[in-house]
C-alpha positions as CSV (number, residue, x, y, z in Angstrom):
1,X,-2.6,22.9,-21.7
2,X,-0.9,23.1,-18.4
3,X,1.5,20.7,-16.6
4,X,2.1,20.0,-13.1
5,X,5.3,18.9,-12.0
6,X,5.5,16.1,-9.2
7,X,8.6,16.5,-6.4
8,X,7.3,15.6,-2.6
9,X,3.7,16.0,-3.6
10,X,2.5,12.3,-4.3
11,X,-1.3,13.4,-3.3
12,X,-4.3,14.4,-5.4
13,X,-6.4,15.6,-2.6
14,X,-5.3,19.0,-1.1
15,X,-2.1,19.1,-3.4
16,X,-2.8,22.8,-4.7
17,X,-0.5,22.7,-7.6
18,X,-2.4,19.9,-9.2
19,X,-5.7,21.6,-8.4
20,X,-5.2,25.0,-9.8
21,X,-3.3,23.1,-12.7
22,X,-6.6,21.5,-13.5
23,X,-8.7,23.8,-12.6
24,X,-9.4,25.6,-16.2
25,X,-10.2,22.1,-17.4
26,X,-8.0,22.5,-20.5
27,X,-5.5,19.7,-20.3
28,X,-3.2,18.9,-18.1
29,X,0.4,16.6,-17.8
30,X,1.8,15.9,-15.0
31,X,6.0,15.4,-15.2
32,X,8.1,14.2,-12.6
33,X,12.1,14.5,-13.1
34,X,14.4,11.7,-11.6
35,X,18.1,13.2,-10.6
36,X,19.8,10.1,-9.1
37,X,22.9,11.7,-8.8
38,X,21.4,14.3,-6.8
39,X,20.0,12.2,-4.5
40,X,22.4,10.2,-3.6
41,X,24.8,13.8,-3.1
42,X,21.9,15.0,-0.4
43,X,22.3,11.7,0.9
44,X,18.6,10.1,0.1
45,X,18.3,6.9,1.8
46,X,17.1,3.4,-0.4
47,X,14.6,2.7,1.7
48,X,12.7,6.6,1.5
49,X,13.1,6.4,-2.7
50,X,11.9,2.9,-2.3
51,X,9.1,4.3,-1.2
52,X,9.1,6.8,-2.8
53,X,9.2,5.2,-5.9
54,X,6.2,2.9,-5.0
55,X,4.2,5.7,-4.1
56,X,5.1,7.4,-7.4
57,X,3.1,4.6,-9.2
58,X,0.5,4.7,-7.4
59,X,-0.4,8.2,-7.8
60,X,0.7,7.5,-11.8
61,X,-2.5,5.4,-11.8
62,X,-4.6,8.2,-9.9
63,X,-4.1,10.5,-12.2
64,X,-5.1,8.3,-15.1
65,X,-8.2,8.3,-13.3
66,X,-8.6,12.2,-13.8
67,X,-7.3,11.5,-17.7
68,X,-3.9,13.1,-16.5
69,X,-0.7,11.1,-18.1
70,X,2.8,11.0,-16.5
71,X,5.7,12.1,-18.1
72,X,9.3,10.8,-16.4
73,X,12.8,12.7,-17.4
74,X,15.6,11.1,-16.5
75,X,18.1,13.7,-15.6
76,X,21.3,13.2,-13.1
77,X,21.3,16.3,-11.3
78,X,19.2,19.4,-10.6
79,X,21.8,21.5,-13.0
80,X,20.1,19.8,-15.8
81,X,16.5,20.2,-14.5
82,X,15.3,23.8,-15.9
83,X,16.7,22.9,-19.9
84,X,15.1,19.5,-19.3
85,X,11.5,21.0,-18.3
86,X,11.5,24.0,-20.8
87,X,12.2,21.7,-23.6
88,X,9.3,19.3,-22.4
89,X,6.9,22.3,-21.9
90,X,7.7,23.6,-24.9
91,X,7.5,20.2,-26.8
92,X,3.8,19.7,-25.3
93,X,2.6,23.2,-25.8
94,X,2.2,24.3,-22.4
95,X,1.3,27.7,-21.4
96,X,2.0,26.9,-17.7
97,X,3.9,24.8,-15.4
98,X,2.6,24.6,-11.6
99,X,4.5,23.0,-8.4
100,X,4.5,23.1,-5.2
101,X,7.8,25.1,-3.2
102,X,10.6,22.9,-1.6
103,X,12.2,24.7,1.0
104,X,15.9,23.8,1.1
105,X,18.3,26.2,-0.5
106,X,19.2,23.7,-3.6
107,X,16.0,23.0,-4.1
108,X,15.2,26.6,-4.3
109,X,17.7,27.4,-6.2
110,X,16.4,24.8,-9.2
111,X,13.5,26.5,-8.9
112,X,14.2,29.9,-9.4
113,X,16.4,28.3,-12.4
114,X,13.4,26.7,-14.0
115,X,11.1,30.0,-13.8
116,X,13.9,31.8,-15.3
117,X,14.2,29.4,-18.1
118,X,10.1,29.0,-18.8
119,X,9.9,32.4,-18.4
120,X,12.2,33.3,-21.2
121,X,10.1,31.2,-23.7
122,X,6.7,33.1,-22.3
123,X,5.7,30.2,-20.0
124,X,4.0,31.0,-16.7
125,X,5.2,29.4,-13.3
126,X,3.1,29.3,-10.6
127,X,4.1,27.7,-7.0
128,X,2.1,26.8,-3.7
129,X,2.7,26.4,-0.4
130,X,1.2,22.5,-0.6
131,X,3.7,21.7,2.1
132,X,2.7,23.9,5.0
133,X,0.1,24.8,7.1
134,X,1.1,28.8,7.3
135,X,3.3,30.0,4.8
136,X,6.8,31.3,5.7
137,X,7.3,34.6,6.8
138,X,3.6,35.1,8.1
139,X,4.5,34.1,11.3
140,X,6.3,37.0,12.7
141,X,7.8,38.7,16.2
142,X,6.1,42.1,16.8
143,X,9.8,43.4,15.5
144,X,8.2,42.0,12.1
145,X,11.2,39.6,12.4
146,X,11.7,35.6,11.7
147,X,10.9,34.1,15.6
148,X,14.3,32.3,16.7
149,X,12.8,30.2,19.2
150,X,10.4,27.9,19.4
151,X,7.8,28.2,21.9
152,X,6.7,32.1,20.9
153,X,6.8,31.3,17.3
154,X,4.3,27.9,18.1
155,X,1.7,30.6,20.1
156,X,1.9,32.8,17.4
157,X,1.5,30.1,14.6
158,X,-2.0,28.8,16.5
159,X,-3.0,32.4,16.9
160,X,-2.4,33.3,12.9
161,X,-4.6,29.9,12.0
162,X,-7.5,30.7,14.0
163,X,-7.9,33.9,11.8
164,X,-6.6,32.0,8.4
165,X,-7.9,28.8,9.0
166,X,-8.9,27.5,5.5
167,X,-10.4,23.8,4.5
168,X,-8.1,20.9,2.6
169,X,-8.3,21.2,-0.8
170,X,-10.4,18.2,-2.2
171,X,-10.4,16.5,-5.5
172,X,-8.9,18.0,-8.7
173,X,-11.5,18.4,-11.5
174,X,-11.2,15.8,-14.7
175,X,-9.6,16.4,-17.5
176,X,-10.4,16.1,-21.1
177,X,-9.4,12.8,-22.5
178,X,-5.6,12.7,-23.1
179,X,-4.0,10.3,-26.3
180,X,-0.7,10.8,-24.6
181,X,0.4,7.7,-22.9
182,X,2.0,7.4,-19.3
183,X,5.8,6.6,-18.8
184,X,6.7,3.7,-16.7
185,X,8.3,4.4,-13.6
186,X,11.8,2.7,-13.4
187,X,12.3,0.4,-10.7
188,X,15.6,1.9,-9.4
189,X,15.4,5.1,-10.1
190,X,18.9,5.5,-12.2
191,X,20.0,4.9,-8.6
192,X,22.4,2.0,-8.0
193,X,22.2,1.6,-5.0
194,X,18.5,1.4,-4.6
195,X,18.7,-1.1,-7.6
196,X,21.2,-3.4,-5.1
197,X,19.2,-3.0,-2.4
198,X,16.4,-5.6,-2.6
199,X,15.7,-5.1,1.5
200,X,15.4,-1.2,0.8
201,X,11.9,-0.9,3.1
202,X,9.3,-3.4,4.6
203,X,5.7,-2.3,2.6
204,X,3.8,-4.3,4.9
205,X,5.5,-1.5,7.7
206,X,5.2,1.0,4.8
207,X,2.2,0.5,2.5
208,X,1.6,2.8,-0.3
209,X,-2.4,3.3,-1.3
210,X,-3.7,6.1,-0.4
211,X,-6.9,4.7,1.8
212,X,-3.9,2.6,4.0
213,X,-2.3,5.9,4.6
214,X,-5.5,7.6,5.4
215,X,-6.6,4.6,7.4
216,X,-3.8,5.1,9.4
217,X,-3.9,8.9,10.0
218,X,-7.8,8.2,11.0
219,X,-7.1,5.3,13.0
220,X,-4.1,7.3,14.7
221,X,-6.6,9.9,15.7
222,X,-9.2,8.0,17.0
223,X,-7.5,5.6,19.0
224,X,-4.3,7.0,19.8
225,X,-4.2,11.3,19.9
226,X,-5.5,11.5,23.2
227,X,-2.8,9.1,24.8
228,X,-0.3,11.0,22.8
229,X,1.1,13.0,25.2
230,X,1.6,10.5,28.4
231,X,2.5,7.4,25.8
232,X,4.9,9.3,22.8
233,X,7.8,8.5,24.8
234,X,7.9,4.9,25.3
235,X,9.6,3.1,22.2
236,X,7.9,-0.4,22.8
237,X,4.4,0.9,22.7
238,X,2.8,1.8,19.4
239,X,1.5,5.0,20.3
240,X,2.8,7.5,18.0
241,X,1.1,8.4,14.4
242,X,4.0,6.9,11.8
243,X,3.5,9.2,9.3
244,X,6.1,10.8,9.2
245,X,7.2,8.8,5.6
246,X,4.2,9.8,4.3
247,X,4.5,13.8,5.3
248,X,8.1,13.6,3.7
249,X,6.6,12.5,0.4
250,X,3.8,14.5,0.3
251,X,1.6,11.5,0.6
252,X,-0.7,13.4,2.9
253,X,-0.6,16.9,3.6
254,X,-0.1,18.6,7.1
255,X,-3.9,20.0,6.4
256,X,-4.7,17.2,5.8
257,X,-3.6,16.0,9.2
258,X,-4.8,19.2,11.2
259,X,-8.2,18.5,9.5
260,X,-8.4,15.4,11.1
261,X,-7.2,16.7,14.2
262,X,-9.5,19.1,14.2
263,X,-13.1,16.8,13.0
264,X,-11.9,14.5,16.3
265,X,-13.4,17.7,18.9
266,X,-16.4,19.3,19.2
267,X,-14.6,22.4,20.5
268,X,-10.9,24.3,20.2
269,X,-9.2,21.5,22.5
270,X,-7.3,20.7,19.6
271,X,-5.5,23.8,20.1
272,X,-3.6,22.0,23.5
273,X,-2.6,18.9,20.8
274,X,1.0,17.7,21.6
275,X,0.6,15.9,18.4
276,X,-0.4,19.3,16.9
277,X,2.6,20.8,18.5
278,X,4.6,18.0,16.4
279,X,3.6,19.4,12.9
280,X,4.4,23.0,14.4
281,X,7.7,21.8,15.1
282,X,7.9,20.6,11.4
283,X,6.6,24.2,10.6
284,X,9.4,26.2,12.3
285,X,12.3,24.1,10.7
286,X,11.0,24.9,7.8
287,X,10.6,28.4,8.0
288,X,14.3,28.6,9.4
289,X,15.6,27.2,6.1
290,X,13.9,29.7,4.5
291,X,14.4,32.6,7.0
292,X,18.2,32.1,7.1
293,X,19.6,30.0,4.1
294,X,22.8,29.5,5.6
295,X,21.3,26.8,7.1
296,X,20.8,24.7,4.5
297,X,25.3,24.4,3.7
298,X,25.5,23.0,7.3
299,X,26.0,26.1,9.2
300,X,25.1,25.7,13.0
301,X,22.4,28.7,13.9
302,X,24.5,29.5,17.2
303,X,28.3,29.2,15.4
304,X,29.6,31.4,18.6
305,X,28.8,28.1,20.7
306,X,30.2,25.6,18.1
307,X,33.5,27.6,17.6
308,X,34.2,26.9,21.2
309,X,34.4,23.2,20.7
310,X,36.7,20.9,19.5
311,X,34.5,18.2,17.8
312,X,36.7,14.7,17.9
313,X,36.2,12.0,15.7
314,X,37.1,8.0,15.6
315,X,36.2,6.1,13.3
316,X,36.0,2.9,15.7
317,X,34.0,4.5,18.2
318,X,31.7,5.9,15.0
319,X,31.7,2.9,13.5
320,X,30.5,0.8,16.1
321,X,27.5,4.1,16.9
322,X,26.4,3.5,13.7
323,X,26.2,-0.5,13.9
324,X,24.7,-0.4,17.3
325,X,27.7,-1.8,19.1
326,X,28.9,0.9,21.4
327,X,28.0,-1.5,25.0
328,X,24.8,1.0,25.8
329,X,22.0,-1.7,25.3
330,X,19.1,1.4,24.4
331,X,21.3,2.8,21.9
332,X,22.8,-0.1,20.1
333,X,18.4,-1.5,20.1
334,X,17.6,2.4,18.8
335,X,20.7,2.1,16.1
336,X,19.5,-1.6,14.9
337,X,15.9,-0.6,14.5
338,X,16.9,2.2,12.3
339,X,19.4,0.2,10.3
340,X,16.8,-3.0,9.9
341,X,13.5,-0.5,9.3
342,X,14.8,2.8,8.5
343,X,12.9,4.3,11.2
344,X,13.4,5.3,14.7
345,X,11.2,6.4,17.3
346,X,11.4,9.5,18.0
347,X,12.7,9.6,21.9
348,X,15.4,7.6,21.0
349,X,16.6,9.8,17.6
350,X,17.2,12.5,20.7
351,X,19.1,9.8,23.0
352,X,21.5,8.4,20.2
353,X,21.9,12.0,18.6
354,X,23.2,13.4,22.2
355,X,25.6,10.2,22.9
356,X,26.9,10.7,19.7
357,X,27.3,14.4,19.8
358,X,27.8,14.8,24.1
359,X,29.7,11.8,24.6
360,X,31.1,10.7,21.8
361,X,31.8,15.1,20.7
362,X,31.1,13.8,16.8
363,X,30.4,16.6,14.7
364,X,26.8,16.9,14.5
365,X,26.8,16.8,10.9
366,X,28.3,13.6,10.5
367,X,25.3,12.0,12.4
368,X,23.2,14.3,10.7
369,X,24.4,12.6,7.4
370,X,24.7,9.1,8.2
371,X,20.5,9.6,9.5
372,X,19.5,10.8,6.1
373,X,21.4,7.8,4.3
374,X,19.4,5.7,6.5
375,X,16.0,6.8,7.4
376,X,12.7,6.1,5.4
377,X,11.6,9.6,6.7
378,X,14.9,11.5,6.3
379,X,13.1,15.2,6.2
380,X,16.2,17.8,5.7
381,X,14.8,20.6,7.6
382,X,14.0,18.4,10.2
383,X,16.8,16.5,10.4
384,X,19.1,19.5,10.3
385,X,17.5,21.2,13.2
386,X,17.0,18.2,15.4
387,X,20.8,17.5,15.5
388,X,21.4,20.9,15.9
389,X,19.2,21.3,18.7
390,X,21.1,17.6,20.2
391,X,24.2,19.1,19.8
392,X,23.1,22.7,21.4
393,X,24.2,24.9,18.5
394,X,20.8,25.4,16.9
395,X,17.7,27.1,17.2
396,X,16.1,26.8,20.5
397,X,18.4,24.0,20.9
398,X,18.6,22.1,24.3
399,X,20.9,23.7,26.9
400,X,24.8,22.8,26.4
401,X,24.5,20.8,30.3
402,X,21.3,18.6,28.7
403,X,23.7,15.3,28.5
404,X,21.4,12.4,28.2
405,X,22.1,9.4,30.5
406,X,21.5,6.6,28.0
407,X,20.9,4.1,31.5
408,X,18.2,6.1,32.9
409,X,16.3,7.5,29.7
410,X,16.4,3.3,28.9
411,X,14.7,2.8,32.8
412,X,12.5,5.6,32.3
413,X,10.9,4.1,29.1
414,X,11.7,1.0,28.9
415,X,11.3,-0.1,31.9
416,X,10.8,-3.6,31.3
417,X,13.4,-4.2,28.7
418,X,11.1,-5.0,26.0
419,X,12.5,-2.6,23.3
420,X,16.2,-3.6,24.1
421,X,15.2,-7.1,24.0
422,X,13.5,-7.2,21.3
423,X,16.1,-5.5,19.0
424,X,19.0,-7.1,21.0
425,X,17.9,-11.0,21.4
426,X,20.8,-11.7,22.9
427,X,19.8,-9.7,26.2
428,X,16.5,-11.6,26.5
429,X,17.9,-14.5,29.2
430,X,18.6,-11.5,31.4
431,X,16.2,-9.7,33.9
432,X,14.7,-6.6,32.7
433,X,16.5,-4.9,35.5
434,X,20.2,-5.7,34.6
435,X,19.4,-4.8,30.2
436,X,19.9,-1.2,31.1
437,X,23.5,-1.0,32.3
438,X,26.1,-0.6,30.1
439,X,28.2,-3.3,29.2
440,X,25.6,-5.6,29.6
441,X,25.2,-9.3,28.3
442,X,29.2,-9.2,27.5
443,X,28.9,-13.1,28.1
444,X,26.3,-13.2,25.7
445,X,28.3,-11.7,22.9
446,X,27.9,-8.2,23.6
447,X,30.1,-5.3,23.7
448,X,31.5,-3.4,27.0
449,X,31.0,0.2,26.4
450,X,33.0,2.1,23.8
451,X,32.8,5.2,26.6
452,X,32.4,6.0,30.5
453,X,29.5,7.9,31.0
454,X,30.7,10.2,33.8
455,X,34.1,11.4,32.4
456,X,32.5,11.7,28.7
457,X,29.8,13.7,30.4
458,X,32.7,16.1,32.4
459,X,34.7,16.4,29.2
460,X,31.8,17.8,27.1
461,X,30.3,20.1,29.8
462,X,34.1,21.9,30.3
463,X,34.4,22.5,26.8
464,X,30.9,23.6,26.4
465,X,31.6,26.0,29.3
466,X,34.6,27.2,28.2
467,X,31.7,28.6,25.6
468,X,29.6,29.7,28.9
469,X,32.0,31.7,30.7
């Protein structure tokens, strides 16, 4: 008997914990272990274990399919985890438990916790790389050391697949019938405020079955990959993949997606993807967490640049970022999309991310927070390193000067207004033209801007500077 525990996984095809769990053909249980408390301390959004949760149950009835039963310990935090699973494994008569790795330090930590624990009653752990493409630490400078940058470490990630390019994992085999029955799956989670949050996520936005997420990765390929790169950028056009949620969970694999990627040419063009170059990007955060844990407590790669500046914080100003008043018309419509779908695209997570952290000089971990308490697709290592690289203390982060103008990234792709109008109604009697500036629609109800650009902009390049010289 083996069982397979169930964290960001919620797949059966290409999850390679599950298949190597059932590949002897002996018997296998899959568990999954709820730690509300936990969540809500890494700052797990509603709508994400909303979805989450919905997903959960429908892979609950997959596996039925395959005679695999689903076991649910309720836990609080990931302290309690490794006595909760030995106990289970040991009550089940399991030789071996399989999973798939997390990459954050906490979640490695309750992992190296669990083995220990199985271990010392004989039990076998085995983990997979299920949520990668290349392992981390195969991807290395010729110094045999972890790349720091970005563009060198995505040449050498393409180069290393070529000669390890291996196929998705398909189905995993049946099992023996099993007399055990299934747990239900609670509706909140043990989390309340998931459990007061009847708005949590849209499904008809976010639905759960496997052949609608697979529909969508297909239909993204076919009809939208090649536009990709000229269309990503413009928030009012559906032209990017929204899968995101679904990668986060584990719903579908990143394989799964480079297979796809890859059945679309008849040659090696897929190489020159810029969607491709996305799930790379999703690959080096991820390999930074593990290549220097530090990152994972909310340490800035580059702390020489951070140390140099005073980050300020007031709560009005915050506030009124966070509720999408601050008088800049394409970041209040970015803030208000987030907060009424819990998604954002992805041009505008960079333009509200620098004004919070370039004009507003908010700590980069306080937007960093209030994302993941707020987005259906909060992903830590990618989270982390996107506000990092905003805020120009991470990783191949953007240059200190790189101050987005909020007025001219809204002309340059939203030209028409559409986007702000659409998320800020009141600014639809006005001409396209005049929903840009700042301040705008103050008649209508409003705000005037919480900042001037200009001196906010002079402020945060002298103290960056001050860093420079």
């Amino acid at each position: 008997m083996n069982v397979y525990w169930i964290r960001n996984d919620l797949r059966r095809i290409d999850n390679p914990a599950l298949f190597y769990a059932c590949e002897s053909q002996q018997g296998v249980i899959a568990v999954v272990t709820l730690t509300p408390k936990q969540w809500q301390m890494h700052l797990e959004s509603p709508a994400k274990m909303a979805l989450w949760r919905d997903r959960l149950k429908v892979l609950k009835d997959e596996l039925l399919q395959l005679n695999i039963p689903l076991r649910v310990l309720s836990l609080d935090t990931f302290k309690e985890v490794p006595k909760a699973l030995q106990q289970f494994v040991m009550s089940v008569g399991a030789s071996k438990l399989f999973f798939n790795y997390e990459y954050p330090l906490n979640e490695r930590q309750r992992d190296q916790a669990v083995c220990h624990e199985l271990n010392a009653v004989g039990v076998e752990c085995l983990a997979f790389h299920g949520e990668l493409i290349v392992p981390p630490g195969q991807v290395l400078t010729g110094q045999g050391t972890p790349f720091k940058v970005f563009t060198p470490y995505s040449r050498a990630w393409r180069q290393y697949l070529l000669k390890h390019l291996t196929p998705a994992l398909g189905l995993p085999a049946m099992q023996p019938p099993s007399f055990m029955p299934s747990d239900d799956v609670p509706h909140d989670l043990g989390l309340t405020l998931l459990a007061n949050d009847e708005r949590a996520y849209d499904p008809t936005l976010w639905p759960v079955t496997t052949a609608d997420i697979h529909q969508r990765l297909n239909r993204f390929i076919d009809e939208r990959e090649a536009d990709y790169k000229a269309l990503r950028d413009f928030p009012f056009k559906d032209k990017t993949s929204r899968l995101s949620p679904y990668l986060v969970l584990g719903a579908v694999s990143p394989r799964q997606c480079l297979a796809a990627l890859i059945s679309h040419y008849a040659s090696d063009a897929w190489l020159d993807s810029t969607w491709l170059n996305e799930l790379i990007w999703r690959e080096f955060y991820r390999h930074m967490l593990v290549a220097f844990p530090e990152q994972s407590k909310g340490y800035p790669f580059r702390p020489e640049v951070e140390e140099k500046i005073q980050w300020q914080f007031d709560e009005k100003r915050f506030k009124a970022w966070c509720q999408g008043e601050t008088g800049y018309p394409i970041v209040d419509a970015a803030m208000k999309q987030l907060l009424s779908t819990g998604w954002m695209h992805n041009r505008l997570r960079m333009v509200v991310a620098s004004f919070l952290t370039k004009l507003l000089r908010v700590d980069w971990r306080i937007g960093a927070d209030f994302f993941m308490s707020q987005l259906i697709d909060g992903d830590f290592a990618s989270n982390q390193g996107g506000w990092q690289w905003s805020a120009s203390v991470g990783a191949d982060a953007a240059p200190y000067f790189r101050i987005f103008n909020p007025e001219l990234q809204s002309e340059k792709f939203d030209a028409s207004g559409e986007f702000i109008a659409f998320w800020l109604p009141e600014l639809r009697q006005l001409p396209a033209k005049q929903r840009h500036t700042p301040g705008a629609g103050q008649s209508l109800g409003r705000p005037a801007p919480i900042v001037e650009y200009k001196k906010a902009r002079q402020a945060t390049l002298d103290a960056y500077q001050s860093h420079a010289k």
